[in-house]
C-alpha positions as a printed Julia matrix, in Angstrom:
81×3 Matrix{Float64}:
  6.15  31.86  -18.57
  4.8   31.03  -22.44
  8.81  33.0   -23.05
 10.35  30.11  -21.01
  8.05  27.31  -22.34
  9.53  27.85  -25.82
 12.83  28.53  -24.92
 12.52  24.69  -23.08
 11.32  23.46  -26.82
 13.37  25.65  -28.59
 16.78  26.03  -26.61
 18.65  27.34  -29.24
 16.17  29.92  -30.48
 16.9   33.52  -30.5
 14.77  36.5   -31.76
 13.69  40.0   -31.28
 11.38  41.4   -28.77
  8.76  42.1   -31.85
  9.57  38.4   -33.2
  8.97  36.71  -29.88
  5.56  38.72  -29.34
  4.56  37.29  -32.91
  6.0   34.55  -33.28
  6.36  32.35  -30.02
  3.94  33.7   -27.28
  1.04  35.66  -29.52
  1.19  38.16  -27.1
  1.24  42.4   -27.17
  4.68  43.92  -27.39
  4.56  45.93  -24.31
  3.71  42.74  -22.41
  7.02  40.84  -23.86
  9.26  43.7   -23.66
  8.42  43.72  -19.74
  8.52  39.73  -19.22
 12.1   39.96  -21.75
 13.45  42.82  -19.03
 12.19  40.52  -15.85
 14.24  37.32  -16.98
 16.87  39.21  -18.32
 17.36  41.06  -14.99
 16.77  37.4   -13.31
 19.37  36.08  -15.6
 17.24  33.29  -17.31
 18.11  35.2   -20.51
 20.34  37.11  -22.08
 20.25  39.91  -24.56
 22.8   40.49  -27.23
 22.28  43.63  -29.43
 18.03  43.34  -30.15
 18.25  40.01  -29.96
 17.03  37.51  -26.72
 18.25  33.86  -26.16
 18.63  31.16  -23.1
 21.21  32.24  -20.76
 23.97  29.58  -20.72
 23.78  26.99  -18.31
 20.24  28.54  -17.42
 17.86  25.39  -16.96
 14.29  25.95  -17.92
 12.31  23.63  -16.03
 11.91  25.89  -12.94
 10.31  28.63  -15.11
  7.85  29.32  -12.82
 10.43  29.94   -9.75
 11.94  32.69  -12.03
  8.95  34.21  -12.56
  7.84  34.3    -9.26
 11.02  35.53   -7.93
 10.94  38.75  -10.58
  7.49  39.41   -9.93
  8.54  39.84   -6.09
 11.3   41.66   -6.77
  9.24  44.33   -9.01
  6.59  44.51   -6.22
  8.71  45.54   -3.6
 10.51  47.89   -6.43
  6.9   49.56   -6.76
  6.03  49.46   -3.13
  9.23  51.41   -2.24
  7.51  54.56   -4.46
């Protein structure tokens, strides 16, 4: 969510995975690299080479909806092993 909360400050902000651990949400790598891949695979963002940005078009204000939606998605992913 902290990922989306900049991105609705910052809309044209793009960075690395390493970047946005430092720099916007203070939080471990491993941690962003797994939020980056949810909204990514949600299509709230977009990657381009090492770098993530806003999706186009993508509105941020229902943040929370993505999230919630991913984090279903990956349950049922691990409840299928």
């Amino acid at each position: 969510m902290a990922i989306l909360s900049y991105l609705r400050d910052h809309s044209l902000a793009k960075d690395s995975a390493r970047g946005i651990a430092k720099w916007w949400v203070g939080e471990e790598l491993d941690v962003v690299e797994k939020a980056l891949a949810l909204l990514v695979n949600e299509g709230a963002i977009e990657k381009h080479r090492h770098l993530y940005k806003l999706a186009p078009g993508k509105p941020v204000e229902n943040g929370s909806a993505i999230i919630d939606k991913a984090l279903r998605k990956l349950r049922r992913k691990n409840n299928h092993y």
